[in-house]
N, C-alpha and C positions, 0 to 999 in steps of 0.2 A: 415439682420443679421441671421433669422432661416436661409435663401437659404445655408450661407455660411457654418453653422455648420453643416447642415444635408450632406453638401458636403465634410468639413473635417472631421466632427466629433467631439466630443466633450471628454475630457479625462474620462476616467472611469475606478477606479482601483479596480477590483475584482480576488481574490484568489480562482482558478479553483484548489486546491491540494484535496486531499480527496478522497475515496471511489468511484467507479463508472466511467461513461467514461465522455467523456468532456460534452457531453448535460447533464448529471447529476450533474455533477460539477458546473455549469453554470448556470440553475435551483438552486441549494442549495445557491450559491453566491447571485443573484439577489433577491432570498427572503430574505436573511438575512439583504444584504442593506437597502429595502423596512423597513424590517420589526424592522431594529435599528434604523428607522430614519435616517440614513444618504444620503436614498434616499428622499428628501421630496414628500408631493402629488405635482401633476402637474411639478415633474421635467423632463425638456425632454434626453431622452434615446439616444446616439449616431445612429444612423440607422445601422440595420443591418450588410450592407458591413463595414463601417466603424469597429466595432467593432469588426468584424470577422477579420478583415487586424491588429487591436490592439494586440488583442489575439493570433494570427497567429491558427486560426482554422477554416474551411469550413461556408462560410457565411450560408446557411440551416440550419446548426446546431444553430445558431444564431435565424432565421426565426422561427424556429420549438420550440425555446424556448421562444422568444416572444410570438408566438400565442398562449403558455399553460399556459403563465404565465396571456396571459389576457381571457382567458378562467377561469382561475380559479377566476380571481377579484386583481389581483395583480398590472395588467396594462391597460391603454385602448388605442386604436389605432383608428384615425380617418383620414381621406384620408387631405393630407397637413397640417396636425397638428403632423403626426409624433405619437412616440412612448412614452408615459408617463408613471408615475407612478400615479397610480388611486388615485380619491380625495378618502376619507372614514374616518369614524369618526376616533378622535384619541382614545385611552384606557383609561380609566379613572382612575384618579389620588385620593391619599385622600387630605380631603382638607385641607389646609394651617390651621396651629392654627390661632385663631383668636386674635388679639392684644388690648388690652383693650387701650379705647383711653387715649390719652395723652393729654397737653396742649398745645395748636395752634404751640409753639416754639419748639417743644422737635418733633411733628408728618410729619418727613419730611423735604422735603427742602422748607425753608422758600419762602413764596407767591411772596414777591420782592427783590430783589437784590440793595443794593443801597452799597454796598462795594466797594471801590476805585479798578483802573486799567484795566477796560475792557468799552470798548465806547459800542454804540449801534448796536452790532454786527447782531440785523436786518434790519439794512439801509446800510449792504454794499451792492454796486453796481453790482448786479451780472449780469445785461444785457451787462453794459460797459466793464466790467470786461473779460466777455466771449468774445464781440467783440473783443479787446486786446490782448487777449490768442491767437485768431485767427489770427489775422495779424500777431502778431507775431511769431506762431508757422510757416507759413505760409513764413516768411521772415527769419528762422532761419538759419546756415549754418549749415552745415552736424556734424561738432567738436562741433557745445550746445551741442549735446546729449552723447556726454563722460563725462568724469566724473570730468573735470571744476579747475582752479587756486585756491589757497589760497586768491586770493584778491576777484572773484568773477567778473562776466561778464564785459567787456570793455564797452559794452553799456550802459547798467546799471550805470555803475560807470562816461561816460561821460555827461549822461542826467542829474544824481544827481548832477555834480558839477556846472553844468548849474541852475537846480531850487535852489538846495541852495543857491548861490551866488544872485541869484533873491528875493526869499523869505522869507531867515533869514538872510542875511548878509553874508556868510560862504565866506573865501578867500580858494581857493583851485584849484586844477586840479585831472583830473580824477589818476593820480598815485598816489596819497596823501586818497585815497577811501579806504577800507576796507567794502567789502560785511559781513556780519554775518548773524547767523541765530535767532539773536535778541540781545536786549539791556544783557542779562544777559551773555550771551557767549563771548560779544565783551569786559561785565568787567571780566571774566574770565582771557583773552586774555591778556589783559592790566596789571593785578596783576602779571601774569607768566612773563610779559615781564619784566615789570619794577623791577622783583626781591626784596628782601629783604627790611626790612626797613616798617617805619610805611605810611599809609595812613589816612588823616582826612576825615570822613565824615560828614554829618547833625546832629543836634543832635535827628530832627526830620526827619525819613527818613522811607525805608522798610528793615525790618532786615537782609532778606534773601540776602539783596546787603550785609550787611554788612559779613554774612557769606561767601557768595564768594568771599568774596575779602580775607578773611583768608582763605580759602583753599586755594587760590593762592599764599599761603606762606606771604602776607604781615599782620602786625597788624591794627586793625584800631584806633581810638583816635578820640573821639566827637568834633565837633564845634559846638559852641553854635547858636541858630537862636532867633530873634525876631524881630522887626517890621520891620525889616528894613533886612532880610533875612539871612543869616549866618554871621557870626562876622569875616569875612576873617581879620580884621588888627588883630585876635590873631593868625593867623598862622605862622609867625616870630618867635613865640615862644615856639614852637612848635618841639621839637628834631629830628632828624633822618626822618626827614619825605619827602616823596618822591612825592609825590603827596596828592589833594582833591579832591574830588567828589562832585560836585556842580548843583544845579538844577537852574540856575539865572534865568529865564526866570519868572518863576511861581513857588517857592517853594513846594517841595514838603513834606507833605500834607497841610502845613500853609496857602498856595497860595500866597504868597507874592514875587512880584518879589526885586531881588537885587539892592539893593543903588547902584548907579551911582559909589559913594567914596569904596564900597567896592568893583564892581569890577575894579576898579584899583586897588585897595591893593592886590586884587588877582593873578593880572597878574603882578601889581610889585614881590610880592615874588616869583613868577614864573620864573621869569627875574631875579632874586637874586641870585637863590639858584639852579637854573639847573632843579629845579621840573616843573610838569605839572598840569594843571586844567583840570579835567574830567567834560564836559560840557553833562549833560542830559538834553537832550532837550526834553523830553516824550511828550509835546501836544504845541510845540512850534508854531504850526498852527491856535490855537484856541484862538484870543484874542476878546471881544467884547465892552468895555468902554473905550480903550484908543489905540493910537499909539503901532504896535507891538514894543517888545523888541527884538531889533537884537540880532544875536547871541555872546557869550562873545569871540567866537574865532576870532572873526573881529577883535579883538582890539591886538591880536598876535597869530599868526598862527603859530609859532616856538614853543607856550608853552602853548598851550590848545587845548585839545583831545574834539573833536565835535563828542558826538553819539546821534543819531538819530534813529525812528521805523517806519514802517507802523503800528503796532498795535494798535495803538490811532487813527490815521489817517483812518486806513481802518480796519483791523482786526486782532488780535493775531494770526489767523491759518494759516497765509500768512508764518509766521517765517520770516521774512525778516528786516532786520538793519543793519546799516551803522557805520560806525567810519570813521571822518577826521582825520589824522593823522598828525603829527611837521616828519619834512625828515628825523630826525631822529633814530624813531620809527618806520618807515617804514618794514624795512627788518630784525631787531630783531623779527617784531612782524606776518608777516609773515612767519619767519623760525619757529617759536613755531606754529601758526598756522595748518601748511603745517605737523605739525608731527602726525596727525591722527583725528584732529578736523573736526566734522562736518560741509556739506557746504549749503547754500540754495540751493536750486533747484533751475537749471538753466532755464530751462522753465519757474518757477514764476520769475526769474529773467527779464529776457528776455519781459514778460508782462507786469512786474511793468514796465520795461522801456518806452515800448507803451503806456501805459495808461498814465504817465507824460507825454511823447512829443507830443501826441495827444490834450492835454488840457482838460483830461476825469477827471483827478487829481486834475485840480485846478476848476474843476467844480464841483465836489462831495465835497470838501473843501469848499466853497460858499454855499454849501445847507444844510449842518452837521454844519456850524458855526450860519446857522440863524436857524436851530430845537434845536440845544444844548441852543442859546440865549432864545429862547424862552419859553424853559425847564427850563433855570436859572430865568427866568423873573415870570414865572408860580409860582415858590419856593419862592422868596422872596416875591411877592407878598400876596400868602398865609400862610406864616407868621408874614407880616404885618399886615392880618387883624384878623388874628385866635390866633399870637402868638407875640402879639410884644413887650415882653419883652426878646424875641430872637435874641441876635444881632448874623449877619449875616457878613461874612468875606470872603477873597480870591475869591472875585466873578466877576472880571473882566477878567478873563481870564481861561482858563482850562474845565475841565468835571467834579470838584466838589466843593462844598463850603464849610465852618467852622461853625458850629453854639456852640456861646461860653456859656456855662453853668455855673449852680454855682459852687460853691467849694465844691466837695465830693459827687458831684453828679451823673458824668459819668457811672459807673460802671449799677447804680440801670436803668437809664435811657436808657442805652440799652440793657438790661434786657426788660425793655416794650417797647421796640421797637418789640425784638423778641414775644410778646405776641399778637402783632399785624401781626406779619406776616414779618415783616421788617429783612434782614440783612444786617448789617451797624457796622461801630468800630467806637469805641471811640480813638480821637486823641489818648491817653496813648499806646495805642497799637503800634506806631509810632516812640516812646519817646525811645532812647538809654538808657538802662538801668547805663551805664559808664557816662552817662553826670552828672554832679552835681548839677543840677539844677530839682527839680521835673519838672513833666509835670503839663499842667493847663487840665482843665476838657474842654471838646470839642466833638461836635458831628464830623465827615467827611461824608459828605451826599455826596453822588456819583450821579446826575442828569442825566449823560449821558450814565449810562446801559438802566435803561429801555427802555422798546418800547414805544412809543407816547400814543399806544390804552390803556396804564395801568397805564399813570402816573398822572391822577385826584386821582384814589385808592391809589395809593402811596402819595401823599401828604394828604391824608385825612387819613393815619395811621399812617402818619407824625406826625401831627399834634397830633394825639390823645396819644402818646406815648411821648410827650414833658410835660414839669411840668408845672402847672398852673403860673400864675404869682400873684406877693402879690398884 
């Protein structure tokens, strides 16, 4: 890499106007860079020729002002190291006022993260990952690297239709695919498509779905949830409504997957009424005490929207997500698409594809479902013994569980959490404020952020930031 730069050169924008002839010009410019910082120490200097071809002025004069400038201490010059700028203390600064401390919650970012929506973003696979990149980059065709369809790479979209149909039930083909650059873009997508008219959501859900789905022009209107997952036989009754947004698999934040009986009532009114079921399937991958739950678009592929992510699966900075689409949302929902929306990168496209069809996919999925298990087994257990007037919920499946509290108690409760170090919500945070039903009091302990090496300390501030028992 030095060979090539010292051979092209490296860019270097200095303003030769001013006073004097170009070696004075040139001089006054390079100190100034040096001397603003904007050259750092140890940056290397284009060589000579190079610079002098940049500038279009006599390489010497070049030569003649590096040798003065490291004569004076500006630069230093070493045989196959090339042309630097000299290490040397920096100026001294005054020092920062100093901040009187605070209490453990208030000084910084909190010690552990146990906040729902982000998996253990230091177990993703970056050996396999990079192998994948390579093969693929390697196998790509000259057209990945322009600037790519509204649906989003043909490969891609034929390996997914392949694992999905494998691994969650999904009935599809690859034209029925929709690449996004994640689960919030694809409901974006879907609100503009489907136009006007109201949308039901959760009653327990994350707000910011609910606000994008009104900026895409539609209203939204609570479904109620409880043990038995969203109350789909109230959607009949429900006016103007165009669609729901449903998480069947594993409730989201309850954890509770969907009754059998409701999602038939959900695809009956689906079938009824012309509308659609927006299926989230956020961590559809991770079940650990029971039979996975296939997905709800198995049971009609006409009238339920199947979106899917890597960011559970592998990591949020991938940006990568899927929507299965009914044939009839197809090309409404790429012509909005295609009018200016952002697309994944076709290169991580391209990778994700290798890394599923090589089987790198469903072998990182095998080794994250037995640390996440093991991580839920860790938690429950240590409330068993530390806390067990803690009952514990939604724990058969997902990357976090419920822990239910008493009445009135939330608020104060994670409050000491945060004195502990902990950041975590309380279910209430969750709760539609439009629903008519309060919220109950509930922890959402997230098990699958941290890292391995720190989650004894997190359970043991767990612990100590829960309320005694009578």
């Amino acid at each position: 890499m030095e060979d090539s730069w010292a051979t092209f050169g490296r860019d270097l924008h200095l303003d030769l106007g001013g006073p004097g002839g170009l070696r004075a010009a040139l001089l006054r410019a390079l100190r100034e860079a040096v001397r603003s910082g904007r050259l750092a120490p140890g940056t290397r200097l284009p060589s000579s020729r190079s610079l002098a071809a940049d500038l279009g002025i006599a390489r010497n004069t070049v030569a003649d002002a590096y040798a003065e400038l490291v004569a004076e201490g500006w630069l230093s010059a070493r045989q196959g190291s090339g042309t630097r700028v000299a290490e040397r203390a920096l100026p001294r600064t005054a020092p920062a006022a100093r901040r009187a401390p605070g209490p453990p919650h208030r000084a910084g970012r909190p010690r552990f993260d146990l906040t729902a929506g982000t998996p253990d973003v230091s177990a993703f696979p970056r050996t396999a990952w990079l192998a994948a990149a390579r093969r693929a980059l390697t196998a790509a065709p000259s057209e990945a690297f322009g600037y790519g369809t509204p649906a989003g790479r043909p490969e891609l979209r034929a390996v997914l239709a392949d694992y999905l149909a494998r691994a969650r039930g999904v009935r599809t083909d690859p034209d029925h695919i929709v690449v996004c650059t994640g689960f919030m873009q694809g409901l974006a997508l879907l609100g503009r498509t489907l136009g006007a008219g109201r949308l039901a959501t959760e009653s327990y859900g994350l707000g910011f779905h609910r606000d994008v789905i009104e900026r895409a022009g539609l209203r939204t209107v609570p479904l109620g949830v409880d043990a038995h997952g969203a109350r789909t036989e109230e959607l009949p009754a429900l006016d103007d409504l165009r669609a729901a947004l449903l998480t069947p698999a594993h409730q989201f934040p309850t954890g509770v997957p969907l009754h059998p009986d409701r999602r038939a009532a959900a695809v009956n009114w689906a079938r009824a009424t012309g509308g659609y079921v927006l299926e989230d399937d956020y961590d559809g991958e991770f079940r650990y005490d029971r039979q996975p739950v296939g997905a709800l678009q198995g049971l009609d592929p006409d009238h339920v929207v199947y979106l899917g992510t890597a960011s559970k699966s592998l990591a949020p900075a991938l940006r990568l997500a899927w929507m299965v689409l009914p044939d009839r949302l197809v090309d409404p929902l790429l012509a909005v698409k295609g009018t200016g929306e952002w697309q994944s990168g076709q290169l991580e496209q391209l990778t994700l594809a290798e890394f599923i069809s090589s089987g790198a996919y469903d072998r990182h999925l095998r080794g994250m479902r037995l640390r996440y298990r093991r991580r839920r087994d860790q938690l429950v257990a240590a409330l068993a013994d530390r806390a067990p007037h803690v009952h514990v919920s939604g724990i058969a499946a997902g990357l976090h569980a419920v822990l239910e509290l008493p009445p009135g108690t939330e608020q104060s409760i994670v409050e000491a959490a945060r004195w502990q170090g902990l950041a975590l919500e309380g279910l209430s945070s969750f709760h539609d404020p439009a629903a008519p039903t309060p919220p109950r009091d509930a922890l959402v302990v997230a098990y699958g952020t941290p890292p391995d090496h720190s989650f004894a300390g997190v359970l043991d501030a767990l612990v100590r930031a829960l309320p005694p028992g009578e």
